[in-house]
Every structure is written in structure tokens, then in C-alpha cells.
LUMZALUM-13561 format. One line per 3 residues: number of its first residue (from 1); their letters; for each residue z negated, x negated, y negated of N, C-alpha, C. Coordinates in steps of 0.2 Angstrom, whole numbers, plus 2048, in hexadecimal, padded with zeros to 3 digits. Atoms other than C-alpha are relative to their C-alpha. Layout:
N
NUM) a) Z X Y Z X Y Z X Y ~ ...
END
This chain:
321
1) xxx) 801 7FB 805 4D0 B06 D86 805 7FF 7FA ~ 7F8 7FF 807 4DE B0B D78 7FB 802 7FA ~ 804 7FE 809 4D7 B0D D64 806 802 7FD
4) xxx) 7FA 7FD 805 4E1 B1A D5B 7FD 802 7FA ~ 804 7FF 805 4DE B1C D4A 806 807 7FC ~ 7F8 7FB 803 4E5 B2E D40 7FD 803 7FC
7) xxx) 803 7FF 808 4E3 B34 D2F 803 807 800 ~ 800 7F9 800 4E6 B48 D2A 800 7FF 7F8 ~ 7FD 800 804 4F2 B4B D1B 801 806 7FE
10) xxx) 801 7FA 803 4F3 B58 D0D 807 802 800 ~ 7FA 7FC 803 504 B64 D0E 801 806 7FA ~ 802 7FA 803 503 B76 D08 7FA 7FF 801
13) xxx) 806 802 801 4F3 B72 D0D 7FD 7FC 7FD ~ 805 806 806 4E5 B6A D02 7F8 7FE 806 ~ 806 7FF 7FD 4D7 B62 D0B 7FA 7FF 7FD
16) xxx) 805 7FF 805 4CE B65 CFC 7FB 809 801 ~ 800 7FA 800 4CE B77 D01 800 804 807 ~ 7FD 7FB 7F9 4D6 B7B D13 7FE 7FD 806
19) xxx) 800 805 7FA 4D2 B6C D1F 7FB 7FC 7FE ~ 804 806 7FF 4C7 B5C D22 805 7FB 7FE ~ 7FC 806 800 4CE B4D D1C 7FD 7FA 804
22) xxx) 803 807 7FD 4CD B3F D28 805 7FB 7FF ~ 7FB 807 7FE 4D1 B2D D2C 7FB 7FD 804 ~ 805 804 7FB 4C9 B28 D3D 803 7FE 804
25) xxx) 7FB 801 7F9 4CD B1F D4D 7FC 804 804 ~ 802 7FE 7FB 4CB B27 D5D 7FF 7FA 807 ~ 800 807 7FB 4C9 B1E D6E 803 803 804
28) xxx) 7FC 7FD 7F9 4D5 B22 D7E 7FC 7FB 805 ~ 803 804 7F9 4C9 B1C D8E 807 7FE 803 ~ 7FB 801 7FC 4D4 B12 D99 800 805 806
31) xxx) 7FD 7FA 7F9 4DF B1C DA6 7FF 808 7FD ~ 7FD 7F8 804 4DF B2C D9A 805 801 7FB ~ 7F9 7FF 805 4EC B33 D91 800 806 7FD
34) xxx) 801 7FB 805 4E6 B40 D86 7FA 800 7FD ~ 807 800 804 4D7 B42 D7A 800 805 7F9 ~ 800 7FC 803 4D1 B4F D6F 7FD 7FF 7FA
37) xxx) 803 800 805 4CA B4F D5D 7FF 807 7FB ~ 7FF 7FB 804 4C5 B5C D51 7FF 7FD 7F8 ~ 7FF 802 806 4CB B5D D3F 7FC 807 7FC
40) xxx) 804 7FA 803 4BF B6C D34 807 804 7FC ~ 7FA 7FE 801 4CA B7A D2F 7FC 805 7FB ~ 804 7FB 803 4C2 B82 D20 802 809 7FE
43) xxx) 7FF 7FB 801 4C0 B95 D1E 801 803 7F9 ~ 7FF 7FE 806 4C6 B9E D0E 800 808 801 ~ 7FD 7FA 800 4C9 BAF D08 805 802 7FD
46) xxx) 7FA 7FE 802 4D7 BAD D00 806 803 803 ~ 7F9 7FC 7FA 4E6 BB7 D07 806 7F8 7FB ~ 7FD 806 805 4F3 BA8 D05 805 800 806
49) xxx) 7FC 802 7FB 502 BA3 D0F 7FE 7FA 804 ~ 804 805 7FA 4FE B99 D1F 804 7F8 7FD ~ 800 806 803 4FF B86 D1A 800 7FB 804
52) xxx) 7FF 808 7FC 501 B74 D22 7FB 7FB 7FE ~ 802 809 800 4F9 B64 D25 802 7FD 806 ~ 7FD 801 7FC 500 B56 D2C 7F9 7FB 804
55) xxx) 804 808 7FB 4F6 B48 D3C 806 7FB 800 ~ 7FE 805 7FE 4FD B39 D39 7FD 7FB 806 ~ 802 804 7FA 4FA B2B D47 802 7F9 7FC
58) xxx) 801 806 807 4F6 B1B D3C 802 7F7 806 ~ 800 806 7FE 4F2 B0C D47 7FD 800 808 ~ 800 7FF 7F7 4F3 B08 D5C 7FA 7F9 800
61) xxx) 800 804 7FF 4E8 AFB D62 802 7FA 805 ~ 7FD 801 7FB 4F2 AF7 D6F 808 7FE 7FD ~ 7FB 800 805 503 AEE D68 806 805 806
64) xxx) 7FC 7FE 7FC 50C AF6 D77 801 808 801 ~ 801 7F9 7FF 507 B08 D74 802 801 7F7 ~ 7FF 7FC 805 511 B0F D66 7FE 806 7FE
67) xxx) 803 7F9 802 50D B1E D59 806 804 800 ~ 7FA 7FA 800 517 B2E D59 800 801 7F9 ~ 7FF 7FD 807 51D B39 D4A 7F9 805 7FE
70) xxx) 804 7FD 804 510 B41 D3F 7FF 807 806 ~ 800 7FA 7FD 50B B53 D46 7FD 804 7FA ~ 802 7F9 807 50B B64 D3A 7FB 803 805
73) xxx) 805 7FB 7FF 4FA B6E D3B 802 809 7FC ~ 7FC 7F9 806 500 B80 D35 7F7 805 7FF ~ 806 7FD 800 4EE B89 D30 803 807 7FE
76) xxx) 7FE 7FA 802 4F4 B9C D31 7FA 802 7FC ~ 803 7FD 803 4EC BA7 D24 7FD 806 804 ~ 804 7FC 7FD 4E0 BB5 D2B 800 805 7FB
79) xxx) 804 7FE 809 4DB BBC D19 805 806 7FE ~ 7FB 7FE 803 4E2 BCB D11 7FB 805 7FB ~ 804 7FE 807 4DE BD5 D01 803 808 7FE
82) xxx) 7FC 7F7 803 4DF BE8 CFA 7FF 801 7F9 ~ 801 801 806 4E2 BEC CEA 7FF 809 7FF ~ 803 7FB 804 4D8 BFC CE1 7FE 801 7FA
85) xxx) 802 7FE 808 4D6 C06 CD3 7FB 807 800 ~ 806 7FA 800 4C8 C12 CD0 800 807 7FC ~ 800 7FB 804 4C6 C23 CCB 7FC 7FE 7FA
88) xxx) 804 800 804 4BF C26 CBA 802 806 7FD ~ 7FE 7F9 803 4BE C33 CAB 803 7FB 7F7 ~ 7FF 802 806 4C5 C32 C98 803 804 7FC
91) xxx) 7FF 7FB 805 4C4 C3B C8A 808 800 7FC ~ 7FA 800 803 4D4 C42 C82 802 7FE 7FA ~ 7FF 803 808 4D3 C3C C71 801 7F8 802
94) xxx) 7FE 804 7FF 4D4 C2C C79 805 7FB 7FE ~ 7FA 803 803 4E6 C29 C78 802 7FC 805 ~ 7FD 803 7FC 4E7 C1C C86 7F9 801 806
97) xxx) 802 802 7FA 4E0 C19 C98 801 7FB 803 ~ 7FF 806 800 4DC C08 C9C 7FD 801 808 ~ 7FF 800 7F7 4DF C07 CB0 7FF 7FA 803
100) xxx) 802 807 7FE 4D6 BF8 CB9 802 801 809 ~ 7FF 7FC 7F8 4DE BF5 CC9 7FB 7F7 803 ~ 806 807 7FD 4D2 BE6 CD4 804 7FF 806
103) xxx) 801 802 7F9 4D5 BDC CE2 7FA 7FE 803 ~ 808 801 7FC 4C9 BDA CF0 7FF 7F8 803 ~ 7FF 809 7FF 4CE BC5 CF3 805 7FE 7FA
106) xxx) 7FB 801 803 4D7 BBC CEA 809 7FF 804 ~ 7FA 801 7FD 4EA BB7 CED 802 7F8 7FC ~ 801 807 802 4EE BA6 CEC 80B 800 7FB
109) xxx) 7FA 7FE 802 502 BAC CE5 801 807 7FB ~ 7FE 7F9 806 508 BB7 CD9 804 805 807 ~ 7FA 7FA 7FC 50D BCA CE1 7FE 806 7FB
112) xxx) 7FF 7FB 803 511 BD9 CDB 7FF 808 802 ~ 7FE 7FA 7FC 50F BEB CDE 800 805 7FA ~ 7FF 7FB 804 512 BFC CD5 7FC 804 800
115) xxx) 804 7FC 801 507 C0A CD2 808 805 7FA ~ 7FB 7F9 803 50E C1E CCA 7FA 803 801 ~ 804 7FB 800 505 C2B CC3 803 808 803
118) xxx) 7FC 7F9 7FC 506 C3D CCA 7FB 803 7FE ~ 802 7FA 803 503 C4E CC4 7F9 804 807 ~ 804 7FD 7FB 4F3 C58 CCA 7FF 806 7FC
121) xxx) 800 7FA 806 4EC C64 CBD 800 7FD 7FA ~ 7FE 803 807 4F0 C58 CB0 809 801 800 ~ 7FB 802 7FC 502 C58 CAC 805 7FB 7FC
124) xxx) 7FE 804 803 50D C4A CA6 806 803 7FB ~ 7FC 7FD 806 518 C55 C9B 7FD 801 7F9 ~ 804 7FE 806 50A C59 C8F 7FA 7FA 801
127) xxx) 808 802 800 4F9 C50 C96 7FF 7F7 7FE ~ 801 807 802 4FE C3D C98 808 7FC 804 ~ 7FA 801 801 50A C31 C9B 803 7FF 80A
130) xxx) 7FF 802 7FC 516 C31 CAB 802 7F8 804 ~ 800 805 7FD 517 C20 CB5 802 7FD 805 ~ 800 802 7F8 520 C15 CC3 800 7FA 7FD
133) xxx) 7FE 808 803 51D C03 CBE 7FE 7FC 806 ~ 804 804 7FC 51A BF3 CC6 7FD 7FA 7FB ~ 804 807 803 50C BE6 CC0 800 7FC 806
136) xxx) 7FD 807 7FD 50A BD3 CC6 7F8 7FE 800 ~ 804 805 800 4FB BCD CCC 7FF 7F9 7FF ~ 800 809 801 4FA BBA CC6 7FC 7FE 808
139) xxx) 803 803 7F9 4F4 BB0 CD5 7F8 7FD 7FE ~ 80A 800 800 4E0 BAE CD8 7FD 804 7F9 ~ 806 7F9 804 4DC BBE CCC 7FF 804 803
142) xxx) 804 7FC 7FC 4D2 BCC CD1 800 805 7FE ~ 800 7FA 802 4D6 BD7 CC5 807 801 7FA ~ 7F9 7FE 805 4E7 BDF CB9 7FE 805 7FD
145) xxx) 801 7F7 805 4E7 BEE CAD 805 7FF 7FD ~ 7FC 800 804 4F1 BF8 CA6 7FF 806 7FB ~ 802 7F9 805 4F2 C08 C99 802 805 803
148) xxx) 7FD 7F9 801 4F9 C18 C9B 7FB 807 7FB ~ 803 7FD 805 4FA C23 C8D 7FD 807 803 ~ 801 7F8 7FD 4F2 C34 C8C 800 802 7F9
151) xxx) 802 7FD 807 4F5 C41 C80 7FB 805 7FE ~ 806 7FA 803 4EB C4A C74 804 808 7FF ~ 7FF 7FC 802 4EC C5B C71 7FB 806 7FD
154) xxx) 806 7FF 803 4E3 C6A C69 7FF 806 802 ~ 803 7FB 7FB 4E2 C76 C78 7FB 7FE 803 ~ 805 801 7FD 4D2 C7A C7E 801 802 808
157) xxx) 7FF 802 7F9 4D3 C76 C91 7FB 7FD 803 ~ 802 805 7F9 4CC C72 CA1 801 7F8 7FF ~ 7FF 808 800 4C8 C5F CA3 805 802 808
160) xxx) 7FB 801 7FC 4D7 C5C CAE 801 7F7 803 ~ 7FC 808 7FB 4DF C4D CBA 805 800 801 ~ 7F9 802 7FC 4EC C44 CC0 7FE 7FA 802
163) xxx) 801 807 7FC 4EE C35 CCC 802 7FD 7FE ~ 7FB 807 800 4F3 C22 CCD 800 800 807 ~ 7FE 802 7F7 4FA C1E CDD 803 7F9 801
166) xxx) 7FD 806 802 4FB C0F CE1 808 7FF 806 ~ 7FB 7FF 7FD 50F C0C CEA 801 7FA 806 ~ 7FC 806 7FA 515 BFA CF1 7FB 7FB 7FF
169) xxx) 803 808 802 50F BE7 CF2 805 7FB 803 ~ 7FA 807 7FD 51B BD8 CF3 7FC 7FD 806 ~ 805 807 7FB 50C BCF CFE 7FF 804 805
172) xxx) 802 7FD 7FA 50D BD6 D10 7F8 801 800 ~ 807 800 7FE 4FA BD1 D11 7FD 803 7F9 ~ 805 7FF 806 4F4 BD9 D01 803 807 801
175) xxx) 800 7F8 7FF 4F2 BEE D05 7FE 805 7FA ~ 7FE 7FA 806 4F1 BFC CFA 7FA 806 801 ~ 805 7F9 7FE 4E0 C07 CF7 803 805 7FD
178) xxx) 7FF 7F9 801 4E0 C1A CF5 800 801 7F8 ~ 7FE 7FE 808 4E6 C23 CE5 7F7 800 7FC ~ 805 7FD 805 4DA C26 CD7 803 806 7FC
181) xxx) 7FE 7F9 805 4D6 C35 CCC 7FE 7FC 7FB ~ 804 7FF 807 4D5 C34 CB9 801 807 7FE ~ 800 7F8 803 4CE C42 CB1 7FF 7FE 7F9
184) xxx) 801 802 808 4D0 C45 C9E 7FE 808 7FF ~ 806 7FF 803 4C3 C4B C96 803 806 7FB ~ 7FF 7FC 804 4C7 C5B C8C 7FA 7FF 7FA
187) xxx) 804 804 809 4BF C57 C78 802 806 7FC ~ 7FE 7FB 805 4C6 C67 C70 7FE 807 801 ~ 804 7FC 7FF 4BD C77 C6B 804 805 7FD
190) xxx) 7FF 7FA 806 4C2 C88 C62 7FA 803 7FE ~ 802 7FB 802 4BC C93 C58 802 809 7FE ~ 7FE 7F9 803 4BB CA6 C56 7FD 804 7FB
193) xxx) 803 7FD 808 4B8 CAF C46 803 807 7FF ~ 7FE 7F9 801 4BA CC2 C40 800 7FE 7F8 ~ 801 7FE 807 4BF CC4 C2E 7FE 807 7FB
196) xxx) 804 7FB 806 4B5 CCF C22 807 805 7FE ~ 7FA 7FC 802 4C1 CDE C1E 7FE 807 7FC ~ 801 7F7 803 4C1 CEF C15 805 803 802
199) xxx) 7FB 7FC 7FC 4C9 CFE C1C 7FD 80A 7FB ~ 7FF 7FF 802 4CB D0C C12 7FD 807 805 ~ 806 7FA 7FC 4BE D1E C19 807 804 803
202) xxx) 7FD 7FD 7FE 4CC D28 C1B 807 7FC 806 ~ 7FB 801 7FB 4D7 D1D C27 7FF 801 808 ~ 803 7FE 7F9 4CD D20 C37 800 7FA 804
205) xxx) 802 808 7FE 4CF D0F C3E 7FF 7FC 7FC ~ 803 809 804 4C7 CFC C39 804 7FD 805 ~ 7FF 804 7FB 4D3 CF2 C42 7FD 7FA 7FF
208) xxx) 803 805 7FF 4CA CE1 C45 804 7F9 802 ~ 7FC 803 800 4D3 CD2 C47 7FC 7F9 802 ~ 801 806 801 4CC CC3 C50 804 7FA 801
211) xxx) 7FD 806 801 4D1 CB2 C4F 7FF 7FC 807 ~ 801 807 7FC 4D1 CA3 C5B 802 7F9 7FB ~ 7FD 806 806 4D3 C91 C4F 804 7FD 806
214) xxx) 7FB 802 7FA 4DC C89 C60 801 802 805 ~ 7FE 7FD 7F8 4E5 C8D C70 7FB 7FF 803 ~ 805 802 7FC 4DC C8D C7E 803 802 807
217) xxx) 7FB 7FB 7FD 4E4 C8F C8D 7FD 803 807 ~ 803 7FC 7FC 4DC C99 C98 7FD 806 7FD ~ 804 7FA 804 4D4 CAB C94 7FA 800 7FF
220) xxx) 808 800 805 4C6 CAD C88 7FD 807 801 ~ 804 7F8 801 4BA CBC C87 7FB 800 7FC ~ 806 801 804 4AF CC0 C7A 7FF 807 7FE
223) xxx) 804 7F9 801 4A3 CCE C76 7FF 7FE 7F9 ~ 802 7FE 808 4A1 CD6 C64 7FC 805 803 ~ 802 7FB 801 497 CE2 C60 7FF 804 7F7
226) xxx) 7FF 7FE 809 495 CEE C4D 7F9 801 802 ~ 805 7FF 804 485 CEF C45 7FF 803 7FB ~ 7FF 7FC 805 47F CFB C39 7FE 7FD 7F9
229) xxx) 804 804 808 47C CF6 C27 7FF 805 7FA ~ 802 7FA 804 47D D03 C17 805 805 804 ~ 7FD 7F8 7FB 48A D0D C25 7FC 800 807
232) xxx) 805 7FB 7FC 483 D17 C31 806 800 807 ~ 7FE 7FC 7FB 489 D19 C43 7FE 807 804 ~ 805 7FA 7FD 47C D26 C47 805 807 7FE
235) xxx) 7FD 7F8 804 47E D3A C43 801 800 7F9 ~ 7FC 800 809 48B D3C C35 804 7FB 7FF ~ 7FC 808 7FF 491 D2B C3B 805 7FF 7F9
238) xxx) 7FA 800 803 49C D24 C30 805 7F7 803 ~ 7FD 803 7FD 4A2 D16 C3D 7FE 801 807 ~ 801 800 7FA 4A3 D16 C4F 7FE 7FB 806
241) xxx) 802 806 7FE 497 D0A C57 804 7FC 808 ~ 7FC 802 7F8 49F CFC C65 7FB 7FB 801 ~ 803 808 7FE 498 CEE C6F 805 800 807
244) xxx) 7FC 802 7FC 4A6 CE6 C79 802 7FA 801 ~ 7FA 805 7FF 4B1 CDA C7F 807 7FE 800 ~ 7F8 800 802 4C2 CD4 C7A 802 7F9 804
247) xxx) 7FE 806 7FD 4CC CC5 C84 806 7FF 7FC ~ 7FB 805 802 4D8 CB9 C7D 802 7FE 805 ~ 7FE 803 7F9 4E6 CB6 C89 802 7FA 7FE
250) xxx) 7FF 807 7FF 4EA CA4 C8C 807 7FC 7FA ~ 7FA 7FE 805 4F3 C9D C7C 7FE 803 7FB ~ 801 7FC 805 4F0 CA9 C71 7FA 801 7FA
253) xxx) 807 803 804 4E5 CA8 C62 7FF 806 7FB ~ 803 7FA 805 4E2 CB9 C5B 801 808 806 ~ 7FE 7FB 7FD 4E2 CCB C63 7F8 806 7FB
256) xxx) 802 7FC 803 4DB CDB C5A 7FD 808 805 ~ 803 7F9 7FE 4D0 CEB C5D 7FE 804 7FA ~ 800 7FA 803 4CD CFB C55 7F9 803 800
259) xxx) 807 7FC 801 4BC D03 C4E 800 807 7FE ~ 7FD 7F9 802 4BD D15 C4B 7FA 801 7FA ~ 806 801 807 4B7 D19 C37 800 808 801
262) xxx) 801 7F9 801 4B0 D2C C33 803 801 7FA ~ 7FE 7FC 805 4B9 D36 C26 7FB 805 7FF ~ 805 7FB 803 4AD D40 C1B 801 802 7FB
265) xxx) 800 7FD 806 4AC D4A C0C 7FC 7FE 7FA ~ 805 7FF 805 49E D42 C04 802 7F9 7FC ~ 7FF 804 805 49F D37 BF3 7FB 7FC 802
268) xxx) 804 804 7FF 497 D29 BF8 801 7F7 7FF ~ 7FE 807 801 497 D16 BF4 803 7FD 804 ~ 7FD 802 7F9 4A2 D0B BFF 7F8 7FD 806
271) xxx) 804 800 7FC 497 D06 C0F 804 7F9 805 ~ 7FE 805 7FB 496 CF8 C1B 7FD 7FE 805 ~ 805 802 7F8 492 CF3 C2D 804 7FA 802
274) xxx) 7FD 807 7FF 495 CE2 C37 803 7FF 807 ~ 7FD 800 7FC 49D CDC C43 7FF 7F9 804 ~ 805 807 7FF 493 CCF C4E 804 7FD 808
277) xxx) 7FB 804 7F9 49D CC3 C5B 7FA 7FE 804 ~ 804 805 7FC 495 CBC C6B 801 800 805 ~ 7FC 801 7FC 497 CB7 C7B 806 7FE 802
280) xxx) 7FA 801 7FE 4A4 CAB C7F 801 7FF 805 ~ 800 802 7F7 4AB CA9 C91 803 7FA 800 ~ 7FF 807 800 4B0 C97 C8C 7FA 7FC 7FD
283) xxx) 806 805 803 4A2 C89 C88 802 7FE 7FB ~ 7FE 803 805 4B0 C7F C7E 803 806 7FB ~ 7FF 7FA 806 4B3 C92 C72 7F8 801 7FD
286) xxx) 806 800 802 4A4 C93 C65 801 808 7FC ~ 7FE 7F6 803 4A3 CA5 C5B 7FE 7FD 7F7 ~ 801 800 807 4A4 CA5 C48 7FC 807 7FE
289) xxx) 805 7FB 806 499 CB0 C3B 800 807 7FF ~ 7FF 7F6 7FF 497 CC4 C3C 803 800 7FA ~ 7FB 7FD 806 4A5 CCC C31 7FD 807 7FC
292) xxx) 802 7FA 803 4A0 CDA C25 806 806 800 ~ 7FC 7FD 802 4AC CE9 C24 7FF 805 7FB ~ 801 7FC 806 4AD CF3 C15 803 807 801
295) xxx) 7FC 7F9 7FD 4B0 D07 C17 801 801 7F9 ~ 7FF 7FE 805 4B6 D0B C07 802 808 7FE ~ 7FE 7F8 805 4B3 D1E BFE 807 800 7FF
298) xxx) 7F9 801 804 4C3 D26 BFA 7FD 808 7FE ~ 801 7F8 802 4BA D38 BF6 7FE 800 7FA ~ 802 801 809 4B7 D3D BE5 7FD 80A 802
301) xxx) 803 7F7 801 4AE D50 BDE 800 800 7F8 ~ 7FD 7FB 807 4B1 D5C BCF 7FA 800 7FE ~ 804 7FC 802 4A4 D61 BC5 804 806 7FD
304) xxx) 7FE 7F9 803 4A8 D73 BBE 7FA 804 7FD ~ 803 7FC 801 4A1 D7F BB7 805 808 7FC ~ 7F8 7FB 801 4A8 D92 BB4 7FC 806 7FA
307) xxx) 800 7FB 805 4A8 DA0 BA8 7FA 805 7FF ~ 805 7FC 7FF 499 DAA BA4 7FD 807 7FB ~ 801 7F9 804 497 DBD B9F 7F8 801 7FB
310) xxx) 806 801 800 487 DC0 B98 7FE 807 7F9 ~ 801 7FA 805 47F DCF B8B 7FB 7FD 7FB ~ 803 802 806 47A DCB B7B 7F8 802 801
313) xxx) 805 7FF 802 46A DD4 B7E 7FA 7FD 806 ~ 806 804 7FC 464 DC9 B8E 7FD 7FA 7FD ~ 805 804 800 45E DBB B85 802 7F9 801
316) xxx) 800 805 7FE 465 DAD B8E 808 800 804 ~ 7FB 802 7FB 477 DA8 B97 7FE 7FB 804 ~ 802 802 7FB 474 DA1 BA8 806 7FB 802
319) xxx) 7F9 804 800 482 D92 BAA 7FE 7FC 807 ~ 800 802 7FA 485 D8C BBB 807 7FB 802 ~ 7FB 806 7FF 48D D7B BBF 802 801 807
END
């Protein structure tokens, strides 16, 4: 019988981490010429590049039986890792978007990949910032971030999106998940208001005049209506009652309508009736305060009185105003 003694040596391998470490002898039965041993090959999940250890062949017990050269163990790597980033939402006043991209292993080396942003209903000329960058994942983290600005603005919008896409990776074995959405958060409101006005009996229109405080960009629709107060729209009218609706086209932050006012003879104090908003066809449009319109008197009247005959022997002259 022959005693080989052989020990298992760290390369790129550690056998803190990748292999067994040994130092045993084996025994060759006489009239054999081979013999098998097993060295433990531990499993990880690191994606890492494939690694070495070496079997040395230490000591013969036979002076006559020489050792050979060392032998390289190569431990192929199996392991591979994807790197994702998650949808999320983020309100526009914000100002940044803080992007977490994760791996699903570690990596035992630094690699790098890029990510870019792309237009959906968001759009990188006004909404947020465009992007083709590469970040670096350090070796054994699980996670990187980065920013991407968003801007503010003070049109009322749809909450909108745009994508991150993730593009390359320096590490063959480390893959690439599907894009994410960010949506931002629309945070800006308007408001629509009628200003209180007077309009003068004899012009025949009240034109009306509403407001919007911010764009908005899509079309609005809002219902008024007039109510009566010391003017009258009934018989004798001295305005001509409405209940409708006006649209604001996208943009635009004012548009006007026309009430028809009654011309009449009579001297009468000025008079007034209201002008009551409601009904927005956007959530983020709220309505301001009913506006009063003023119909302002322009008639005026004589008193007279005229010339009267009369005979001394009736008694009395009868005077008529």
C-alpha cells in the first residue's frame, strides 16, 4: 500500500468562502493506480467570476513514488443577478425623484449599467429632466439611487408619466428588469371668479367676464346662472334670465358672455341681480363668489305744469300738474 498525503490551497478562491480546506492522506491499495477523494464545494449566490483552487500532493510514502505538479480546481460560477427599479408616484412640487435601482444577488466586482428616461404623457421639455446616464454598482451592494429632477409648474394637469428604462450592464451575468413608470402627481388648482360690474339700462348687454387664476390645460366647463334680486326678470323684465354653460379652451384663463338688460321708461333707482357659478367639469377647478351686477337708471321725468283760464266768478282755478 502507498500513503499520499494532499492539502487544498486558496487562489481566487478562499476556502473561507468557496471550498473545503484540507490536509489529509489518502491510501492507494496495492496494484491500484487511481483513487478518488472528495473536496466540499460550497454554494453561494453571488454572481462572481469563476475562481481557482489549487491540490497540492505533499508527501509519498514510498521513497520511490514521486509527486507531480500541484493541480488547478476552476469552480465555474452558476449565479447571476437582475437589476430593477420600481414604479412609483411623486408629487410635482417635489422638485426631485429619488430612483432606487436594487439587485436581486450581490456581485462580488464592481459593474456598471445605464438607465434613460422617456416621454409618455409626461414630457421632458416642460415636465422633468431628460436622461441617458450610467451608474456603478460598488461590488456586494444591493442597492444605488439616483435623482432626476421634476419640474414645477402652475398648469392644472392630469397626473402624468414618463419612464426609466433600464439600457446595458458591463457584467454579462447580471440582466436588466423591465422599465418603470413614474407618475407626478399634479398639486395645482385654479380658480374661477365673475367680477361684480355695472352696466348702464340703456346698453342692452351686461357682458360678463370670467376668470380662470391658472391655466389649465385641457377644457373646463362651467355653469352660471342669474338670479333675481331688486331686478326682476319676470313681466316687465328688466334683465333676461340665463342658466348655462361656458368652456374654457385649454390655456386660456378668461372668455366672456352677454346677458341682455331691458330698456325702459321708468325712473327707477339702479337695480341689481347675481350671477351664481357652478359646476366644474374639472375637480382640480374650484368656483368663486356670485357677482352682483348693477343695471344703472339713465331715465329721468319733468314735472310741468300749464297755463290755466278760469272766470273770476267760478270761485276756484283748477291747476293740473
Amino acid at each position: 500500500d502507498l500513503s499520499i498525503s494532499y492539502s487544498t490551497l486558496n487562489d481566487t478562491a478562499d476556502n473561507a468562502s468557496d471550498f473545503e480546506l484540507i490536509s489529509k492522506t489518502i491510501l492507494f491499495p496495492a496494484g491500484t493506480t487511481s483513487f478518488q477523494d472528495n473536496v466540499t464545494i460550497y454554494d453561494d449566490n453571488i454572481v462572481e467570476d469563476n475562481e481557482t483552487f489549487f491540490v497540492r500532493l505533499d508527501n509519498s510514502s514510498n521513497p520511490n513514488v514521486f509527486l507531480g505538479y500541484q493541480a488547478i480546481v476552476t469552480i465555474n460560477n452558476d449565479d447571476n443577478a437582475t437589476v430593477t427599479v420600481g414604479s412609483f408616484s411623486i408629487d410635482e412640487d417635489s422638485g426631485v425623484a429619488d430612483i432606487i435601482f436594487s439587485l436581486s444577488d450581490n456581485v462580488s466586482t464592481d459593474f456598471q449599467f445605464t438607465y434613460s428616461t422617456i416621454n409618455n404623457t409626461a414630457d421632458n421639455a416642460s415636465d422633468f429632466e431628460l436622461i441617458n446616464r450610467t451608474l456603478t454598482f460598488p461590488a456586494m451592494t444591493s442597492t444605488v439611487s439616483d435623482n432626476i429632477s421634476i419640474n414645477q409648474d402652475t398648469i392644472v394637469e392630469d397626473n402624468e408619466t414618463f419612464f426609466v428604462r433600464l439600457d446595458n450592464s458591463s457584467n454579462p451575468k447580471v440582466f436588466l428588469g423591465p422599465q418603470a413608470t413614474v407618475t407626478i402627481n399634479n398639486d395645482d388648482d385654479a380658480l374661477v371668479t365673475v367680477d361684480n360690474l355695472s352696466v348702464a339700462e340703456n346698453a342692452g348687454v351686461a357682458t360678463i367676464t370670467f376668470k380662470l387664476s391658472d391655466n389649465v390645460s385641457s377644457p373646463v366647463t362651467v355653469g352660471f346662472s342669474t338670479l333675481d334680486q331688486s331686478a326682476d326678470n319676470g313681466s316687465g323684465y328688466d334683465y333676461l334670465a340665463l342658466s348655462k354653460s361656458i368652456t374654457f379652451d385649454p390655456m386660456t384663463t378668461s372668455v366672456q358672455d352677454n346677458i341682455t338688460i331691458n330698456n325702459d321708461n321708468i325712473v327707477e333707482n339702479s337695480e341689481t341681480f347675481l350671477i351664481q357659478i357652478d359646476n366644474a367639469s374639472n375637480p382640480n377647478v374650484s368656483l368663486g363668489s356670485q357677482a352682483v351686477v348693477t343695471i344703472e337708471d339713465e331715465d329721468n321725468a319733468t314735472v310741468t305744469i300749464g297755463d290755466v283760464f278760469v272766470n273770476e266768478s267760478d270761485g276756484f282755478a283748477l291747476i293740473t300738474f
